[in-house]
C-alpha positions in Angstrom: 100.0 143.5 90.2 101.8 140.8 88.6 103.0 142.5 85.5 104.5 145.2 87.9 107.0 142.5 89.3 108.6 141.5 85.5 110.1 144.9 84.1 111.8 144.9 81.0 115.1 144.2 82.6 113.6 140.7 84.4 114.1 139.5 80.4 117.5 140.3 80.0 119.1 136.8 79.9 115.8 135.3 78.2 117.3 135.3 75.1 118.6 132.4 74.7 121.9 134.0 75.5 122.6 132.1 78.8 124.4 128.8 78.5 123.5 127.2 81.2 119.6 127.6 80.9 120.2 126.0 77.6 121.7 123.2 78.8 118.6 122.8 81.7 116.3 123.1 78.3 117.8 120.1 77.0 117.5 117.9 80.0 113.5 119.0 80.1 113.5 118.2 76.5 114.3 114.7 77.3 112.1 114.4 80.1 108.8 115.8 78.4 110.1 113.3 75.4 109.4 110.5 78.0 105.6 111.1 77.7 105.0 112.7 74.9 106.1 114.3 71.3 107.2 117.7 70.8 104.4 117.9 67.7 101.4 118.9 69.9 99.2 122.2 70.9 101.2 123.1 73.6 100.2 126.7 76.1 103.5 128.2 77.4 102.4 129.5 80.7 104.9 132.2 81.6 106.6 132.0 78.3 109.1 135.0 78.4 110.4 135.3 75.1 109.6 131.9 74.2 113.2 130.4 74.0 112.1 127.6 76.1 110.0 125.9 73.3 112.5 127.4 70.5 115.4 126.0 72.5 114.2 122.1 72.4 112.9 122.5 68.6 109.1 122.2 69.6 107.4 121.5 66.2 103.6 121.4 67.1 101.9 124.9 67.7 102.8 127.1 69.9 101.1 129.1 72.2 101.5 131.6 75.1 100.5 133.7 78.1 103.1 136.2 79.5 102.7 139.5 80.9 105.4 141.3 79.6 105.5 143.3 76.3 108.8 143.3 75.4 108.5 139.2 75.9 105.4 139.2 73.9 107.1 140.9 71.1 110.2 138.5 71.2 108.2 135.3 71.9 106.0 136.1 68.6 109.4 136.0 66.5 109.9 133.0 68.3 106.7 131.1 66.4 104.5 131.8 70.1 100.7 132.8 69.1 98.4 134.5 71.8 95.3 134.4 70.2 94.4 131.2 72.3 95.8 130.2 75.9 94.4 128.2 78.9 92.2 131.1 80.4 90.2 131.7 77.3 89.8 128.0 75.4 88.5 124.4 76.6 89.6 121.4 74.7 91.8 122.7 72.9 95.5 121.6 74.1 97.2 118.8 74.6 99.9 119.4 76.5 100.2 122.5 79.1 103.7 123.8 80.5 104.5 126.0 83.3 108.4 126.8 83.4 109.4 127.9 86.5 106.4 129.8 87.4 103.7 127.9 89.2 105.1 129.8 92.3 105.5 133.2 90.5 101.6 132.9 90.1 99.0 135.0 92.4 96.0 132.9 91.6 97.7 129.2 91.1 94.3 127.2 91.9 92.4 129.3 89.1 95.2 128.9 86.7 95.1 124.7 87.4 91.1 124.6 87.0 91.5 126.4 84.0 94.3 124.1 82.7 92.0 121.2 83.1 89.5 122.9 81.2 92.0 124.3 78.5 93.0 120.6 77.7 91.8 117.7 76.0 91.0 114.1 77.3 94.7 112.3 78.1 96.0 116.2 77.9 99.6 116.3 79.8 100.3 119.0 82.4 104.4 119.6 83.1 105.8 121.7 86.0 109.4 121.7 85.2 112.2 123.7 86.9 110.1 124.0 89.4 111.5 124.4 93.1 111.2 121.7 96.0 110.0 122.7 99.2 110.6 119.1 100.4 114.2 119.4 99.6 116.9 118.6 101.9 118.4 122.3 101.4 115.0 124.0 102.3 114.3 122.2 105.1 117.6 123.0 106.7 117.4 126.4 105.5 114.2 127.9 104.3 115.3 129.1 101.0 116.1 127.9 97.5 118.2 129.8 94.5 115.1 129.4 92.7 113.0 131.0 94.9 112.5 135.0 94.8 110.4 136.6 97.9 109.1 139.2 96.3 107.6 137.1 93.3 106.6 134.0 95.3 102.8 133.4 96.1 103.0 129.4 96.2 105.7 127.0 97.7 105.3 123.9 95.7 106.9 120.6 97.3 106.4 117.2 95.1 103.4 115.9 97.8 101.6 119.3 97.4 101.6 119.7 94.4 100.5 116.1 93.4 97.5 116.7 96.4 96.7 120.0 94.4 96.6 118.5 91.4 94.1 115.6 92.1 91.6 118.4 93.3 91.5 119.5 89.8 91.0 115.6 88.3 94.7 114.9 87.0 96.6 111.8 87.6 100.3 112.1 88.7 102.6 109.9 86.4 106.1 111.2 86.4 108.9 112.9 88.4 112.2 113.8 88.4 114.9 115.9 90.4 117.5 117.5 87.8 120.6 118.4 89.3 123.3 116.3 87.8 123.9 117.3 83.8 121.4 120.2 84.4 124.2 123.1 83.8 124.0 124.2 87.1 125.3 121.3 88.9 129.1 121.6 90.6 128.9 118.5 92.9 132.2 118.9 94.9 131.5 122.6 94.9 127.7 122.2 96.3 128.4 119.4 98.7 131.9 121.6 100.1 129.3 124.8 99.8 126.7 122.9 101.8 128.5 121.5 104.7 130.1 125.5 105.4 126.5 126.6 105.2 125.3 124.0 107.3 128.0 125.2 110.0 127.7 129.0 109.2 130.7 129.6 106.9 128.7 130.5 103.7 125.6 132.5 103.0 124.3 132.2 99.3 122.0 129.3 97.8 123.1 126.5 96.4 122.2 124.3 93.4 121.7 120.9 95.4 119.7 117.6 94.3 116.3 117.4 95.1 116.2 121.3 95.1 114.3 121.4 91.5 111.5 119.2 90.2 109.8 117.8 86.9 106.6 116.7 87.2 103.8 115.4 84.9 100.4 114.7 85.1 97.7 113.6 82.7 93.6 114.5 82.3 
């Protein structure tokens, strides 16, 4: 079921060929260099090509789980191995990423008990780019740019997904919201965008802070 919702196409701007995604790299870069070093086992989870991990220069091994072929193929140019991931090893990694796609999953709570498994002792888990249910903008209007209806199976907001998490024995230690210097951010813009949406005079999403969060959380 899932691999029917990522066609080829879905990959088209995964190749590190959109500025702006490159620039929201960079700020995650800094944020996972808060907790930890970039020379670890790390497990991709929803790697696409695996520009993500080439784009911030990790230098540990890399490994990752993606259902899409054509990804597969780029992300194993891009120094990504599949021989291991967090659904078929246990003490293995220590540090676990998911990109954007703890809502894109259809089975979330397996994919968390197997993280837990998947890592060692003092393992870190990030969530990054990951949308804010919590967030001003969704509250008012029950949608996010990040979100995609047909692809959603999970709604994460920073107090659910922390609850979730200690279910599965991790402790919460970090959090941010990335909007300003994230490459998507147009303050004026968004605040001038907001207020006409707010009143009816605009229809689209808009990048807004507190719409996207960070998160980390340690075995």
């Amino acid at each position: 079921m899932i691999k029917k919702l990522y066609p080829d196409a879905y990959f088209n701007n995964r190749f590190l060929n959109d500025s702006t995604r490159i620039k929201s790299f960079q700020k995650e870069k800094y944020f996972i260099e808060k907790f930890t070093g970039l020379n670890k086992n790390v497990c991709d989870v929803g790697c696409s090509t695996g520009e993500f991990l080439k784009s911030i220069k990790w230098s540990g091994t890399k490994y990752g789980l993606e259902v899409n072929e054509r990804a597969i193929i780029e992300a194993k140019k891009n120094g990504i191995r599949f021989n291991k991931n967090i659904l078929n090893i246990s003490n293995f990694f220590d540090v676990v990423i998911f990109r954007g796609t703890i809502q894109h999953l259809d089975n979330p709570f397996n994919y968390l008990a197997r993280t837990h498994l998947s890592l060692k002792k003092g393992g870190l888990v990030f969530f990054l780019a990951t949308p804010n249910i919590s967030s001003l903008h969704y509250r008012l209007f029950q949608d996010l740019p990040a979100l995609d209806t047909k692809r959603n199976f999970y709604l994460p907001s920073k107090k659910s997904l922390i609850d979730l998490m200690k279910i599965y024995n991790f402790k919460f230690i970090g959090c941010e919201y990335p909007y300003f210097n994230s490459g998507y951010d147009r303050p004026f813009m968004d605040l001038l965008s907001f207020f006409l949406k707010f009143f009816g005079l605009h229809n689209k999403n808009i990048p807004f802070p507190g719409n996207m969060m960070n998160l980390v959380f340690k075995k």
